[in-house]
Structures are given as C-alpha cells and as structure tokens.
C-alpha positions in Angstrom: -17.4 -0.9 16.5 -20.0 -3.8 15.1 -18.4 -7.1 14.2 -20.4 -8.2 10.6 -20.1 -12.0 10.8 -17.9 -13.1 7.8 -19.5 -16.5 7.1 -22.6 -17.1 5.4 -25.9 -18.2 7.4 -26.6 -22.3 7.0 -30.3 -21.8 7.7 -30.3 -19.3 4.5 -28.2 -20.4 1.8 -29.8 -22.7 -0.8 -27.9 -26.3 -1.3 -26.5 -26.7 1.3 -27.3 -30.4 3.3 -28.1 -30.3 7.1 -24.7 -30.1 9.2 -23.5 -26.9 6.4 -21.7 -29.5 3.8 -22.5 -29.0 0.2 -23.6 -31.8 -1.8 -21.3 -33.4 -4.9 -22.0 -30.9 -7.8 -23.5 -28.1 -5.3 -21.8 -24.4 -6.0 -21.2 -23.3 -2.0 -22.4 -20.6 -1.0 -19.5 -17.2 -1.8 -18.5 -15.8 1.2 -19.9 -12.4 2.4 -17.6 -9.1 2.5 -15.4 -8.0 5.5 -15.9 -4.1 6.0 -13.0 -4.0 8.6 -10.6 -5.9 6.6 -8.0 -3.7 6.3 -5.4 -1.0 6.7 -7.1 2.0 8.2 -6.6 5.0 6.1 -5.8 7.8 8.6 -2.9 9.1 6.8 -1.6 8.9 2.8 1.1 10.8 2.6 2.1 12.5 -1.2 5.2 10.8 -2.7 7.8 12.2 -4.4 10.7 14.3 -2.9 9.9 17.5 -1.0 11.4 21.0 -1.4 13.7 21.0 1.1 15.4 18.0 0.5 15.8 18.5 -2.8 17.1 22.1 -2.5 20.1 21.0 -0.2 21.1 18.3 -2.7 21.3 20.8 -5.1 23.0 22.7 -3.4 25.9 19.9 -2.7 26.0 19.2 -6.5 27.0 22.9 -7.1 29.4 23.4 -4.3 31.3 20.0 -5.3 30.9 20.6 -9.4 32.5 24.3 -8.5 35.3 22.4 -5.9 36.7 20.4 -9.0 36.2 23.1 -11.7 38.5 25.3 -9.3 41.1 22.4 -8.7 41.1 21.9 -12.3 41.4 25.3 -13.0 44.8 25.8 -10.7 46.3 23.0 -12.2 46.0 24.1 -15.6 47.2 27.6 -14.3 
C-alpha cells in the first residue's frame, strides 16, 4: 500500500513566505485529496427485507388473524 502525503509541498505552492505561513491577504494553498480516506467497500449488502423473513411474518399474521376469527366465531355460536 503507498502512503500519498496529504499536505501540499512548501517549495511548490505559490504565496506562501519561507517557514510555509501565508502572508495577510494570501489564499493558502487547498489541500490535496486522500485516496485511502475511507471505509473500504468490500461488501454492500441490498436493503430491504428478504424472503424468508417476510414469509414467516406472514405466516404469524394469518395464524393469529384465523386464532381470533375462530374465538369470535364460538362465542357468537
């Protein structure tokens, strides 16, 4: 892995005084991009619920929506 330095070069950058400060009214110099700033993108998973899961929770909603039409059912009968 190469380390990029982040920080700009003093002997390169235009308007800057000797020691690297920047004299009154001088723009300093932007600072240069990090390429391994970062999360490393070795796995992006989909969202959103899977199959599975969801099939199971429907399958609870039925069984419990049929329990209490049944218990209301008896009582009525």
């Amino acid at each position: 892995m190469s380390h990029v330095n982040p920080d700009p070069e003093p002997e390169r950058s235009t308007g800057l005084e000797p020691g690297g400060s920047v004299p009154p009214g001088e723009t300093p110099p932007a600072e240069s991009s990090m390429p391994e700033a970062g999360p490393r993108e070795t796995h992006n998973p989909t969202k959103g619920w899977g199959k599975a899961p969801l099939t199971v929770i429907l399958i609870l909603v039925i069984l419990i929506a049929a329990f209490f039409l049944a218990y209301a059912l008896s009582l009525i009968l």
